[in-house]
SEROPA-430881 format. One line per 8 residues: number of its first residue (from 0); their letters; for each residue x, y, z of C-alpha. Coordinates in Angstrom, 3 decimals, always signed. Layout:
N
NUM> A> X Y Z  ...
This chain:
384
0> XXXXXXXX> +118.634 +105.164 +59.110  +116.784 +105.626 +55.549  +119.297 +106.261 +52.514  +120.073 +108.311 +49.969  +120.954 +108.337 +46.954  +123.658 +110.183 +45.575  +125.068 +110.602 +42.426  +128.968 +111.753 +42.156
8> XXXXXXXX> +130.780 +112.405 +45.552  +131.684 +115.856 +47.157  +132.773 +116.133 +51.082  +129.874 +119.449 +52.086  +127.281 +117.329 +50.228  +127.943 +114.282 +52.318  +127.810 +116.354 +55.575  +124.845 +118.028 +54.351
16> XXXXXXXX> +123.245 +114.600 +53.909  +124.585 +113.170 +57.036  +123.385 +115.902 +58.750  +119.709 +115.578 +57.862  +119.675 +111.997 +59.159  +120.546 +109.762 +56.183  +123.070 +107.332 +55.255  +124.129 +108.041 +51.656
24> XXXXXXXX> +124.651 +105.715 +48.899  +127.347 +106.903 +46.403  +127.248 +105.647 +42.844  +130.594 +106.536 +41.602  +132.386 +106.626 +38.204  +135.722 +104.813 +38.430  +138.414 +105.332 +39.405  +137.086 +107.924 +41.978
32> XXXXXXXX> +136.344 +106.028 +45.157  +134.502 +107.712 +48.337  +136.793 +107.933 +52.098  +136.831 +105.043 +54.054  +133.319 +104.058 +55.120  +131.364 +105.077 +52.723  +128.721 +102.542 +50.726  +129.483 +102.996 +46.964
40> XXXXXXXX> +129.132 +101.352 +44.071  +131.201 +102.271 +40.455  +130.114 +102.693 +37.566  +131.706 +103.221 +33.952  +129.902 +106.073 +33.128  +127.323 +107.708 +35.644  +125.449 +109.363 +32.191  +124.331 +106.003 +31.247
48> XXXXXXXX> +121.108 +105.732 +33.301  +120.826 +101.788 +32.585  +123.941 +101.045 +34.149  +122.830 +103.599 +37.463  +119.778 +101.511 +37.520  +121.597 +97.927 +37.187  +123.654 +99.543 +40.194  +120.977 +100.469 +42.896
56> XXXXXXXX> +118.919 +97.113 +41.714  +122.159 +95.172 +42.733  +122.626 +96.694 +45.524  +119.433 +96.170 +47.347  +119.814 +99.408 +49.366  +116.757 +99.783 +52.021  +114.629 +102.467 +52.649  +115.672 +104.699 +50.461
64> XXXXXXXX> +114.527 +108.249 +50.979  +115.366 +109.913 +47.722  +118.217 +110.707 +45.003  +120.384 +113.315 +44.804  +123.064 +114.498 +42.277  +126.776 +116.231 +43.013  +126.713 +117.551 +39.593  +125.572 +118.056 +35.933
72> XXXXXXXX> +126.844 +114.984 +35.065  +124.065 +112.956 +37.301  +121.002 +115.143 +36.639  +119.898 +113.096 +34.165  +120.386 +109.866 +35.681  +119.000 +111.084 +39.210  +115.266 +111.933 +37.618  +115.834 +108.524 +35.997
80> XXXXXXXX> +116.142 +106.675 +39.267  +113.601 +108.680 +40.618  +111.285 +107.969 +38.408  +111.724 +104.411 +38.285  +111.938 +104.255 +42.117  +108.681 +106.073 +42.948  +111.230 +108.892 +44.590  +110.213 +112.127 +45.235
88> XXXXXXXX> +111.705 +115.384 +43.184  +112.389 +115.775 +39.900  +111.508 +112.628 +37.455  +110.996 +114.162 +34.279  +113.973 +113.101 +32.745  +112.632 +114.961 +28.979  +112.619 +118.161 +30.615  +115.861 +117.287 +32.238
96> XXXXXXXX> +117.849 +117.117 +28.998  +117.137 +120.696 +28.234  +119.214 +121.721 +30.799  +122.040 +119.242 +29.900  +122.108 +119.408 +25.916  +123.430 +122.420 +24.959  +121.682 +122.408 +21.245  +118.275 +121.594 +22.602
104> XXXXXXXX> +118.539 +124.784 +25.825  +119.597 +127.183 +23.138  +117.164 +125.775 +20.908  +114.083 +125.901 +23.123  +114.603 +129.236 +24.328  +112.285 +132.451 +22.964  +114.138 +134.571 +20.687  +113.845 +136.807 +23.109
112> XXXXXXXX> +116.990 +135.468 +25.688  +119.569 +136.752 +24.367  +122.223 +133.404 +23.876  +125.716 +131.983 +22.231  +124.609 +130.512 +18.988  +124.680 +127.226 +19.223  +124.668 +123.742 +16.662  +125.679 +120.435 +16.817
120> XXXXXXXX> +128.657 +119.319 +14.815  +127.775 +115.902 +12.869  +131.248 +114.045 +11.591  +132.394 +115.470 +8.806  +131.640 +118.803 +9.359  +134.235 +121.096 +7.818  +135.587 +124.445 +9.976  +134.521 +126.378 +6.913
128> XXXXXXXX> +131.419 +125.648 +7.425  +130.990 +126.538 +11.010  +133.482 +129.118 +10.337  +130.994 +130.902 +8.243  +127.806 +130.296 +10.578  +129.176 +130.729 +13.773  +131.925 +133.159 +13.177  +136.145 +133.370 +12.730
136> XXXXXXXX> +136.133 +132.004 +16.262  +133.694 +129.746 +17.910  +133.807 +127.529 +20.899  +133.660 +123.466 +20.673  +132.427 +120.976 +23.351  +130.337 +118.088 +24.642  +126.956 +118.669 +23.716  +126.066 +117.984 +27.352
144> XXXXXXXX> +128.891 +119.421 +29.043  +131.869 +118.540 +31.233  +132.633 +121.361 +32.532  +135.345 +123.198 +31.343  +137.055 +119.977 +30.675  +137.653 +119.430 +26.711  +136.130 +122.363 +25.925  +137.886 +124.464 +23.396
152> XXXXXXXX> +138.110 +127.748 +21.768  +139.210 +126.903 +18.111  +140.564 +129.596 +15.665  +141.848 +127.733 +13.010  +141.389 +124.031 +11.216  +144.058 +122.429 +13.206  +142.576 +123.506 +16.496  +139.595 +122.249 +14.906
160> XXXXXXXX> +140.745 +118.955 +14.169  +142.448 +119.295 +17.368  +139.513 +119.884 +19.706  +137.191 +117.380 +18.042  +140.482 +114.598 +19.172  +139.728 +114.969 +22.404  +135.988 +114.115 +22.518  +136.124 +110.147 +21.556
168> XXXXXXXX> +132.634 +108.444 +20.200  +131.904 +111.590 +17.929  +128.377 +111.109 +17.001  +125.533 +113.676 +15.020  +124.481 +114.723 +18.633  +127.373 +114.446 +20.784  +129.523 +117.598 +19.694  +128.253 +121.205 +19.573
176> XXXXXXXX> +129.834 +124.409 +18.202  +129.152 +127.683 +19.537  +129.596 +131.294 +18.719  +132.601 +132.879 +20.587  +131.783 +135.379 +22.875  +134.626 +137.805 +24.282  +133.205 +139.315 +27.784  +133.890 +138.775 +31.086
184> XXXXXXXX> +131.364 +136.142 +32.849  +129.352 +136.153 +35.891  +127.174 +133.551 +37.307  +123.539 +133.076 +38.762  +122.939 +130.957 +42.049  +119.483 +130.101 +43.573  +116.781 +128.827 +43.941  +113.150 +127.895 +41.968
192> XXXXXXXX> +110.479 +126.658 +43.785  +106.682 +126.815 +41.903  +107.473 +128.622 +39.164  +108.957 +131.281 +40.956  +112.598 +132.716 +41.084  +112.933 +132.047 +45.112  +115.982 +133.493 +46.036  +119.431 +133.831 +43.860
200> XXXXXXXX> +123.096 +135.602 +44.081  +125.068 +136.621 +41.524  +129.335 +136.036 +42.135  +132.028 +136.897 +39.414  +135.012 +134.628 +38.404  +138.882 +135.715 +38.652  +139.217 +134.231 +35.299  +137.225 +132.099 +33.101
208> XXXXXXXX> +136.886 +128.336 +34.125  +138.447 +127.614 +30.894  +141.432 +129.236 +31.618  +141.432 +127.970 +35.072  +141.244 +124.186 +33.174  +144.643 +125.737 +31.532  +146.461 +126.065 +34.201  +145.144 +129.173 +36.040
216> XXXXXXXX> +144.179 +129.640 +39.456  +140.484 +129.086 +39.845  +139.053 +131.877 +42.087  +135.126 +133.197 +42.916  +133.732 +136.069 +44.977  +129.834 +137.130 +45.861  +128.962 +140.328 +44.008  +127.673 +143.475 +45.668
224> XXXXXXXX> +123.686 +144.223 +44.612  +124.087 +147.721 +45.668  +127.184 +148.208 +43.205  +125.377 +146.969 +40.262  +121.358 +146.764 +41.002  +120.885 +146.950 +37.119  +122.807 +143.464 +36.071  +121.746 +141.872 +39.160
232> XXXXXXXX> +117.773 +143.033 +38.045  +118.631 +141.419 +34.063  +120.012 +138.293 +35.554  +117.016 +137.561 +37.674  +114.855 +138.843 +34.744  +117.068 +136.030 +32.624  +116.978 +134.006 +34.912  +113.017 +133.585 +35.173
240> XXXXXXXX> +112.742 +133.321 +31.356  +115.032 +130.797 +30.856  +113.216 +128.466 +33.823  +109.974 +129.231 +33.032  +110.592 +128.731 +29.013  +112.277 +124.994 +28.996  +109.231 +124.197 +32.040  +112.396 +124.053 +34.897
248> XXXXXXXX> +110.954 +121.680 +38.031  +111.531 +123.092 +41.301  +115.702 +123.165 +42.198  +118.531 +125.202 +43.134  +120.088 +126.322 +39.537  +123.286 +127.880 +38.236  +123.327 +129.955 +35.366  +126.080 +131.366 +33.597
256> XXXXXXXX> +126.007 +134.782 +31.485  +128.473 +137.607 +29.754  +128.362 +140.892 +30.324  +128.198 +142.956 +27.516  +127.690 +146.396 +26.554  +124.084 +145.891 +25.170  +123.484 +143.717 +28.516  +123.703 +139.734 +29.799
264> XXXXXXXX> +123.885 +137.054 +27.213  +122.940 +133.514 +28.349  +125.882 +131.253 +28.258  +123.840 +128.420 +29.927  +121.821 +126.973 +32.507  +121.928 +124.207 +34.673  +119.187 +122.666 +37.557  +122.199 +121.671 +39.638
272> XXXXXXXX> +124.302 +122.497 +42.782  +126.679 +125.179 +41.633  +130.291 +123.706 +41.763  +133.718 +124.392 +43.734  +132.839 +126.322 +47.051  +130.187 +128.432 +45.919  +127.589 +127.317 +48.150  +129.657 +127.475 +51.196
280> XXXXXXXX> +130.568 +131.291 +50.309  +126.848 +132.200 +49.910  +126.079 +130.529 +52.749  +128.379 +132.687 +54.606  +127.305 +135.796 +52.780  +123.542 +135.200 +53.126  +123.197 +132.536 +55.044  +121.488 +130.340 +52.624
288> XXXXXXXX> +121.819 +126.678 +52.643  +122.383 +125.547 +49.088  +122.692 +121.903 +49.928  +119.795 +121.817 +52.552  +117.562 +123.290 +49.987  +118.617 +120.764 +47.213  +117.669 +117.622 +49.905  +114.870 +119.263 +50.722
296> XXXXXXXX> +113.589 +119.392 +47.045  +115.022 +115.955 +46.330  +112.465 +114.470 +49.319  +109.525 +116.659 +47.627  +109.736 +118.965 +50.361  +109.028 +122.799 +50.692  +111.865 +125.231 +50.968  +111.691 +126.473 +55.055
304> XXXXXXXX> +114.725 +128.192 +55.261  +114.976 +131.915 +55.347  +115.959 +133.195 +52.140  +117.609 +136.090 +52.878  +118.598 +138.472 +49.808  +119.012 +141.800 +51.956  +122.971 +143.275 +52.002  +125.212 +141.155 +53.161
312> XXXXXXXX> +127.909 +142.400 +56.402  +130.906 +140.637 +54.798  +131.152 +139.420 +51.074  +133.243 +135.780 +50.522  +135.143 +134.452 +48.013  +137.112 +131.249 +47.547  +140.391 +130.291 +45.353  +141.148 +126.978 +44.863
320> XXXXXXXX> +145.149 +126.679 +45.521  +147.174 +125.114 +43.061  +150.650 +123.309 +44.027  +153.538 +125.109 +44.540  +156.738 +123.942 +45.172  +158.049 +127.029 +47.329  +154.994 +127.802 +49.301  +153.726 +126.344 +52.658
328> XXXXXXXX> +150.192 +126.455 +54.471  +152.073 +128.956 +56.785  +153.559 +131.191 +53.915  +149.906 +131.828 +52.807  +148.927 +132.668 +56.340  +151.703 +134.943 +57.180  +151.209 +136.892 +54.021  +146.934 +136.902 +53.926
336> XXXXXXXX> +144.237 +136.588 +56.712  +141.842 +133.495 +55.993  +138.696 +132.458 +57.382  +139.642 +129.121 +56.213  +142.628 +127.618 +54.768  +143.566 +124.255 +53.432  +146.787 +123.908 +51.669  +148.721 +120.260 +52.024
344> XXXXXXXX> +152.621 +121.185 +51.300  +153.223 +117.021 +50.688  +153.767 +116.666 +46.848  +151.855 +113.625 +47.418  +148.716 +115.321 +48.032  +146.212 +114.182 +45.278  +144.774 +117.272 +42.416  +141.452 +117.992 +42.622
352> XXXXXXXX> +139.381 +119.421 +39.617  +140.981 +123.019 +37.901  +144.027 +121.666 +39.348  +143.625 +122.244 +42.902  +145.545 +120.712 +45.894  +144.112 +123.342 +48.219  +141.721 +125.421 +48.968  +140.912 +129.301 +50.871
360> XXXXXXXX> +138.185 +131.454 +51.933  +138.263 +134.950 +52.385  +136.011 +138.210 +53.168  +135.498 +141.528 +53.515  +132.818 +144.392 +54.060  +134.144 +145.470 +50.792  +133.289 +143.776 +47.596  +135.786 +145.525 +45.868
368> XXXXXXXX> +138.288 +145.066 +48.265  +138.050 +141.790 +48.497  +138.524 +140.956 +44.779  +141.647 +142.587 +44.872  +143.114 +140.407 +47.748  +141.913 +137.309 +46.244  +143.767 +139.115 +43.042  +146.259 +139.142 +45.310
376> XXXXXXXX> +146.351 +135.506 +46.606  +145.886 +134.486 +43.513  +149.277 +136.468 +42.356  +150.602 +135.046 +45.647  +149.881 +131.198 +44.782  +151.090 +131.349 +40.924  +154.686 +133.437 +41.294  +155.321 +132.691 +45.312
């Protein structure tokens, strides 16, 4: 059975991959481990391409089929490999870093896309001074991401100093600050095959990631085109400039925007599988295979799948469940119909990323409708 490559671990990836035929090879940053049965190898840090490279070389894996990454954090290092492999896909690891630095996407971009303001943060920089560029409240991060994890929104010079503790190995290009931007957010999934925007769908967050990394309850439904055809026709408009300006290879992509009054602004963009369970809720909205597409691509292959953009019967959404002490799997399902549920009541089951032990799907034929009973769930899962 020929192997793959992979980058990170997720559960609906590895099925995805198992399911085309291939026996995946995990390269994993410690001290995350794959189930039972999986090959794997871990790594200190799976952004340090070198140290992928010393991995697969080590491990002699055989007929290896192509490389594949679960998330932003691999991108980089997955057109590496490829590259250095002969692998199909994406191997220009240059053009790669424009959609991982932060500085250099919002740098590269026309001055027509409408973006956060963006700069790196060298040591030493004072909060004055990005103060007065950026504005009385600005955003700071890793320059390539992580996330919502130690990403901060800093109002004053002890959040400053504050925010810039938590990001170890400061260096002139590691850090960037960003202009604050207070509107709600909605996100861009899809697809870009030859220069062309393919197929996408556009889904709104319960709260902001960053909150969610906080402490809230991470939640996520698929947006309604015939509700708002004039956002959903900007972000595909955004969309296209954004690929087509930093020279995006062909991959599924997830872009993030705010909606304001005068229209989106680009918060960023990423040629990665969108995270948490948003493919699996477009795929039950449209029918769209998010991870089949992103193997196909990886192998150099031609999308084949219908892309299906028409109206949807039933919109999903997800929430990822956080623990509570009072509530059971059966609580949940006496007070809210599911189409899937997951919820471990053990306070030994492990937390997942934004804090989740759990997870839920739900639907309706109503988009609005359905945000306000995963409002509801969401109500349900923090009070009880």
């Amino acid at each position: 059975m020929p192997s793959f490559i992979v980058v990170g671990y997720r559960d609906d990836l590895d099925r995805a991959v198992r399911s085309r035929g291939f026996d995946p090879y995990y390269l994993v940053q410690a001290p995350m481990s794959p189930p039972p049965g999986r090959r794997f190898t871990s790594v200190a840090d799976m952004e340090n391409a070198q140290e992928l490279l010393r991995a697969v070389l080590s491990a002699r894996i055989d007929d290896v089929a192509g490389v594949l990454s679960v998330h932003e954090m691999g991108v980089f290092g997955a057109a590496y490999l490829r590259q250095q492999l002969g692998l199909p896909g994406n191997k220009d690891s240059k053009t790669t870093l424009y959609f991982r630095d932060k500085y250099l996407q919002k740098s590269g971009l026309p001055d027509s896309v409408r973006r956060a303001r963006c700069r790196y943060v060298a040591p030493g920089t004072s909060f004055a001074d990005l103060a007065a560029d950026l504005g009385d409240v600005f955003v700071v991060k890793p320059a390539t991401g992580a996330g919502s994890l130690r990403t901060e929104i800093v109002r004053t010079p002890d959040e400053y100093e504050r925010a810039l503790g938590e990001l170890p190995g400061h260096s002139d290009v590691s850090v960037v600050a960003e202009s604050f931007i207070d509107a709600p957010e909605v996100y861009t999934d899809g697809i870009w095959e030859g220069g062309e925007l393919r197929w996408s769908s556009m889904s709104s967050n319960h709260i902001a990631p960053l909150s969610a990394v906080k402490g809230g309850v991470l939640a996520a439904h698929v947006l309604d085109r015939r509700r708002q055809p004039d956002l959903f026709r900007q972000a595909e408009e955004l969309a296209g400039q954004v690929l087509t300006s930093l020279g995006a290879p062909d991959c599924v992509f997830h872009m993030e925007t705010f909606v304001e009054e005068s229209g989106l602004t680009l918060g960023e963009c990423a040629i990665r599988l969108p995270g948490a369970l948003s493919p699996n809720v477009n795929k039950l909205t449209y029918g769209v295979d998010l991870f089949d597409a992103e193997i196909s691509l990886a192998l150099g292959e031609k999308i084949t799948q219908e892309l299906d953009g028409g109206t949807p019967e039933r919109f999903y959404g997800y929430i990822l469940l956080r623990r509570s002490q009072a509530l059971t799997q059966a609580d949940f399902e006496r007070a809210f119909t599911f189409d899937e549920i997951d919820y471990p009541s053990s306070p030994d089951a492990p937390l997942g990323p934004y804090g989740r032990v759990g997870q839920a799907v739900v639907s309706d034929e109503d988009e609005l409708q359905l945000q306000k009973t995963i409002e509801d769930i969401v109500r349900f899962n923090e009070l009880g």
